[in-house]
Structures are given as C-alpha cells and as structure tokens.
N, C-alpha and C positions, 0 to 999 in steps of 0.2 A: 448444531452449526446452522448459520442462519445466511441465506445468499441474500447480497445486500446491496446499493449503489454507494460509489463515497458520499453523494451528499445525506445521507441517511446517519453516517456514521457522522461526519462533522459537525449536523446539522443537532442532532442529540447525541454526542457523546454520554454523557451520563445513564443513557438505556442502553450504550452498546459496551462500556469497561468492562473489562475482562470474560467478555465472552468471545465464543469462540464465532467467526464470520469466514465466509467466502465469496471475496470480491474480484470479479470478473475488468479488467483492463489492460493498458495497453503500458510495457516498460519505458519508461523513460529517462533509466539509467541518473546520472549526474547531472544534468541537463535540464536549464530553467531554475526555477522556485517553485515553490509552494508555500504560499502565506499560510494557509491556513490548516497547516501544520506542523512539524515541527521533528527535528534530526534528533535523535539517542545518540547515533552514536554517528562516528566523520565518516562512514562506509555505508550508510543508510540509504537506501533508493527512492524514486518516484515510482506510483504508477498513476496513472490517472486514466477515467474515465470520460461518459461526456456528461458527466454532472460534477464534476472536479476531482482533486489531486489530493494523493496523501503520503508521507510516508511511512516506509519497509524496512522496519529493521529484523536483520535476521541473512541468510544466503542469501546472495546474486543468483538467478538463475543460469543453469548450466547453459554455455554456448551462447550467452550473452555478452556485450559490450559496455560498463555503465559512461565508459569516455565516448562511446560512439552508437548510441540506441539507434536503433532500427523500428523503436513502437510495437516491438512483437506483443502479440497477444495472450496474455495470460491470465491463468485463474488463482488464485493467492487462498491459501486458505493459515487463518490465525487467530491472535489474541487480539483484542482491541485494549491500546492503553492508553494514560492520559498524563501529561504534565503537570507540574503545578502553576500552570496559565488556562490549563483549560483546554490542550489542544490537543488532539487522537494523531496516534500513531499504530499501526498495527506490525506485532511481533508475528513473522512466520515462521509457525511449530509445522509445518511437513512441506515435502519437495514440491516445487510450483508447476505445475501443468502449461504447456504449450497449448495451445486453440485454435485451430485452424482458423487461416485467414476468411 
C-alpha cells in the first residue's frame, strides 16, 4: 500500500490500477464536481486534496454528511480503478480513518 497525493494517481493512472493506495484528504460528500474523475456508481463520494479531487466508491464514512460535508479529514485507504475513458476512481476496501484537524 502506497500513500499517495490525488494528482499522483490522476496524473498516471496506469501505474496506479489496481493497486492498493492510501490517500490522505479532506470529504466532500456530494458537493461540486470533479472533472477529472469519474462516479461508479449514484452514491459515490469526493475527497479531495490540495492537488485535486477524486472519486470514492465504496462506504460513506461513519458520522458523516455527503448532503452537508463539513471537509473532515480523512485517510482512505483502497483500490485504484479505472474506466473505459481513462479516469481513476478508487474503491474503498477498509473503514476510513478520521485525522485530526
């Protein structure tokens, strides 16, 4: 498992499919877009960092809001996959860590 920034994984998707990463940002629930990625499925989340945004398919994290994010801080750790456009999404295979502010 490899800790990573998103534009790392955007940036070359192709070195990062289906491996496993843990990326460090901030929830963004439903809220905004993300061009430069891309929804699985209609329950899929943002997070984003300060090198940009991705989505999360897989849990909401617990005691979270995705209609009314608050930007909490968290650590995602999962799959990285990829569409047939070319765009990364990463599946979260275990419970998401809280980060102190």
């Amino acid at each position: 498992e490899i800790k990573i920034t998103i534009r790392q994984i955007i940036g070359d998707t192709g070195s990062y499919v289906d491996k496993e990463v843990s990326v460090e940002g901030f929830f963004r629930g439903w809220k905004g877009r993300c061009p430069s990625s891309y929804m699985l499925t209609r329950s899929d989340w943002i997070l984003e960092d300060e090198t940009g945004c991705i989505y999360i398919t897989g849990r909401i994290p617990d005691g979270v809001s995705p209609m009314k994010p608050q930007g909490e801080h968290i650590l995602v750790k999962g799959r990285v996959l990829m569409n047939e456009k070319g765009k990364s999404i990463i599946k979260v295979n275990e419970p998401i860590r809280f980060l102190t502010p």
